[in-house]
Every structure is written in C-alpha cells, then in structure tokens.
C-alpha positions as a Markdown table, in Angstrom:
| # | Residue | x | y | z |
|---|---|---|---|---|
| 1 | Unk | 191.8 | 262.9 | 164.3 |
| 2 | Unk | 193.5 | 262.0 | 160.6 |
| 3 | Unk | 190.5 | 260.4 | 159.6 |
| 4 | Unk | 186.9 | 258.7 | 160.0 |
| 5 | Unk | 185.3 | 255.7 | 159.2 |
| 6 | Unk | 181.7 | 256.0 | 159.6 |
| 7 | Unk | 179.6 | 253.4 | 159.4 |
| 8 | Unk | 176.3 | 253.7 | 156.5 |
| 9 | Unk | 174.4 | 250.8 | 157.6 |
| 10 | Unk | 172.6 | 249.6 | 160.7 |
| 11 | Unk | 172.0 | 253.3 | 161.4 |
| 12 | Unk | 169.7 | 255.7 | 159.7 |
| 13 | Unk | 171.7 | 255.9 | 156.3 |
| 14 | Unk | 170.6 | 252.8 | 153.8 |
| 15 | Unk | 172.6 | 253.6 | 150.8 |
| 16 | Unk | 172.9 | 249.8 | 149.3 |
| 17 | Unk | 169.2 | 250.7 | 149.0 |
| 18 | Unk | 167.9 | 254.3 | 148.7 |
| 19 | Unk | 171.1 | 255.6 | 146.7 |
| 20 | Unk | 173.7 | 257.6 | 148.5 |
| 21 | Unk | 171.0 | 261.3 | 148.6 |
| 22 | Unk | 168.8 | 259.0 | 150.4 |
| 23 | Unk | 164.9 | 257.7 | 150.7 |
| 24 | Unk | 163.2 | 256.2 | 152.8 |
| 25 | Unk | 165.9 | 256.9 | 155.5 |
| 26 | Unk | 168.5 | 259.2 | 155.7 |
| 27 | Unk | 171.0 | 260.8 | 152.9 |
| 28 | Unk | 174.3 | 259.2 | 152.7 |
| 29 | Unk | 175.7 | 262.1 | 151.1 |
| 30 | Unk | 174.6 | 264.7 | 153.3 |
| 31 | Unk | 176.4 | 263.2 | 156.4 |
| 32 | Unk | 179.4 | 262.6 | 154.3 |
| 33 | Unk | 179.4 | 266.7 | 153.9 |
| 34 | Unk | 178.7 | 267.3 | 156.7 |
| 35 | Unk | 182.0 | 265.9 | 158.1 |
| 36 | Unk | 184.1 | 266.9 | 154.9 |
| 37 | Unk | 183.1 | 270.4 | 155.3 |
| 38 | Unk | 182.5 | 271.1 | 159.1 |
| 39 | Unk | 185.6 | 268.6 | 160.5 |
| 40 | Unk | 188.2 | 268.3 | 158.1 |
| 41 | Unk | 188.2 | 271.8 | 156.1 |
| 42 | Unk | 186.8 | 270.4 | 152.6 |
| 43 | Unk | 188.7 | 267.6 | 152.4 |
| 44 | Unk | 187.0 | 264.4 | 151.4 |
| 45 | Unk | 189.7 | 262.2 | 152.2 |
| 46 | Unk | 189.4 | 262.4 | 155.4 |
| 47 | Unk | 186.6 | 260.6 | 155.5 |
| 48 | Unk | 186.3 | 256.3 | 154.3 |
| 49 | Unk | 182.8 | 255.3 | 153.3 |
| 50 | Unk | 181.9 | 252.3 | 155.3 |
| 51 | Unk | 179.6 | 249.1 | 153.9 |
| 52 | Unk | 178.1 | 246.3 | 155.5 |
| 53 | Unk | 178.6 | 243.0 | 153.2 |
| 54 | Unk | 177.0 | 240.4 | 156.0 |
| 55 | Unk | 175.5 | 239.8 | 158.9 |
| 56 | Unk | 173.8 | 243.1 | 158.8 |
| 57 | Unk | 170.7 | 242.1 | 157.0 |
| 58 | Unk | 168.4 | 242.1 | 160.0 |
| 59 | Unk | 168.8 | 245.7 | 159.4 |
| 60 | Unk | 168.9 | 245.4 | 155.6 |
| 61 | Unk | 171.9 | 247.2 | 155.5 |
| 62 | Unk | 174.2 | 244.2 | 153.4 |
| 63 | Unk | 175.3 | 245.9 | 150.3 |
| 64 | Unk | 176.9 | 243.5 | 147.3 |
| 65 | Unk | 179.2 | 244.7 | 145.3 |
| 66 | Unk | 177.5 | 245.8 | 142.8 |
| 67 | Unk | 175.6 | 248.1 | 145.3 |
| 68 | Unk | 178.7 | 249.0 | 146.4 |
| 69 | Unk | 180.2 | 250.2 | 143.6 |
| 70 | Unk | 176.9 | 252.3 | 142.5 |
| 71 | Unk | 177.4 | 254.2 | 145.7 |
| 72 | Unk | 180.8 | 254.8 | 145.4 |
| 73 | Unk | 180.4 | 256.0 | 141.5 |
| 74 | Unk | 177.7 | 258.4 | 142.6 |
| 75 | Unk | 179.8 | 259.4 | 145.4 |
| 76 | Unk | 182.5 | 259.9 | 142.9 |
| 77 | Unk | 180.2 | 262.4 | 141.3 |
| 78 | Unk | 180.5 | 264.9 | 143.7 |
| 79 | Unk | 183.8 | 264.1 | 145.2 |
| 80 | Unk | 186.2 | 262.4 | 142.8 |
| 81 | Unk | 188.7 | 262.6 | 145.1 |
| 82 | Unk | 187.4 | 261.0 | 148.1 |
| 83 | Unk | 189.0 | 258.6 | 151.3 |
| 84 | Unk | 187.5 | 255.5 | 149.5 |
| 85 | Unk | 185.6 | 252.6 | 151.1 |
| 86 | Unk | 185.7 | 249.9 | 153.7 |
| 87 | Unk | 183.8 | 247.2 | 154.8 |
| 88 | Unk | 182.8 | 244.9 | 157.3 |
| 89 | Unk | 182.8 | 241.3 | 157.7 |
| 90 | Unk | 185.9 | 240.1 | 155.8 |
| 91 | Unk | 184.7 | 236.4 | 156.8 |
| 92 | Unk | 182.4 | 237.5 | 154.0 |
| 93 | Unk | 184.2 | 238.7 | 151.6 |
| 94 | Unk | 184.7 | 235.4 | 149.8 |
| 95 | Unk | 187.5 | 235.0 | 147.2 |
| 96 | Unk | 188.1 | 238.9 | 147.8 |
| 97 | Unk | 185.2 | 239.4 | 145.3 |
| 98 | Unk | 183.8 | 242.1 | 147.3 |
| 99 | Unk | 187.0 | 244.0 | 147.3 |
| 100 | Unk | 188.3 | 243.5 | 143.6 |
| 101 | Unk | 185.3 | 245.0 | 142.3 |
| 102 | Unk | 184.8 | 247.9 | 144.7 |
| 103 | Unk | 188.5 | 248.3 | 144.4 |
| 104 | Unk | 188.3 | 248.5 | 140.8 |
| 105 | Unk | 186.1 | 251.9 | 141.5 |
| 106 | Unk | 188.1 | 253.7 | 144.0 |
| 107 | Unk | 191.5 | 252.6 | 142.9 |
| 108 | Unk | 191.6 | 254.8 | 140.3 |
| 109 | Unk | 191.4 | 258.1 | 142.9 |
| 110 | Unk | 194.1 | 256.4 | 145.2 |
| 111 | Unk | 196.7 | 258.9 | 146.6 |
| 112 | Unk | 194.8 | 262.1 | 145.1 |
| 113 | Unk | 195.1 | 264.4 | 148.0 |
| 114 | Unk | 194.1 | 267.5 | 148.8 |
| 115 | Unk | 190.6 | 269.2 | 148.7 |
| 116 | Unk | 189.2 | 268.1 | 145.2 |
| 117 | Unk | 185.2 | 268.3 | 144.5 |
C-alpha cells in the first residue's frame, strides 16, 4: 500500500466539529498517528485526510471550507509535512471554492517528502 485515504466523517471522527484531538466523538488526530506511526514508519504522507463537503449531513459530518482549513492548520501543527486532504462530493464543490481555499492550506507542504513532524 503507497498510501491511505481514510475517511473523517460518517464514522466516529467529527473533526469539522470537535477539532481534529476530538470531543464528543473520537480524535481525528489520534487515528491519523496511529496509521503514520504503526503503518507507514513515521511518515505522514502516507496518509490524505479525507472531508465530507455534502450529502453527509445526516451524520453531521459536512465540513465547509473554512472548517476544513482549521483542521488541516491544526493538523499542520503537528505534522507540517503531511499527505494533504481530499474530499467528497465534487458535485459539491461549486466553482472549486472548496478546493481553492483548502488548497491554499496544504499547497504550501506539496512535495515535502520524507518523515517530517
């Protein structure tokens, strides 16, 4: 496996919400360690934080952008270098507004490499 894409929303992880170390539910953060550290040997690459951006609100997992973004700066904090973000729906990702702002936050990290914390 080169890499994962695990899903935080509709499960037990409500970042958009609680903050990526968690809440109500489950930490975001701690999973994400979990598989940097015990699957791919420190290296936070490996793994692409996933968001929901519609049709998961029955689980009120939707994040916005700005949520988005929030998560991924705090993830930033304790792995700048990190495999970055996707989502799901693109039907609702409207004028790529989603994107270009979450983009604007992990751009900056693209093509970092290596095990960085």
């Amino acid at each position: 496996v080169d890499f994962v894409m695990p899903q935080y929303y509709n499960g037990i992880t409500r970042p958009n919400t609680d903050g990526i170390n968690g809440g109500v539910f489950s930490s975001a953060l701690a999973h994400f360690k979990t598989l940097v550290e015990d699957c791919f040997g420190n290296d936070p690459t490996k793994v692409v934080f996933g968001f929901c951006i519609g049709d998961c609100g029955d689980t009120n997992s939707n994040s916005n952008a700005q949520q988005a973004v929030s998560v991924m700066n705090d993830l930033k904090q304790e792995y700048a270098c990190n495999g970055g973000a996707f989502f799901w729906n693109a039907a609702h990702d409207l004028m790529g507004a989603w994107s270009k702002a979450v983009g604007g936050t992990v751009s900056p990290a693209r093509g970092c490499g290596g095990s960085v914390k």
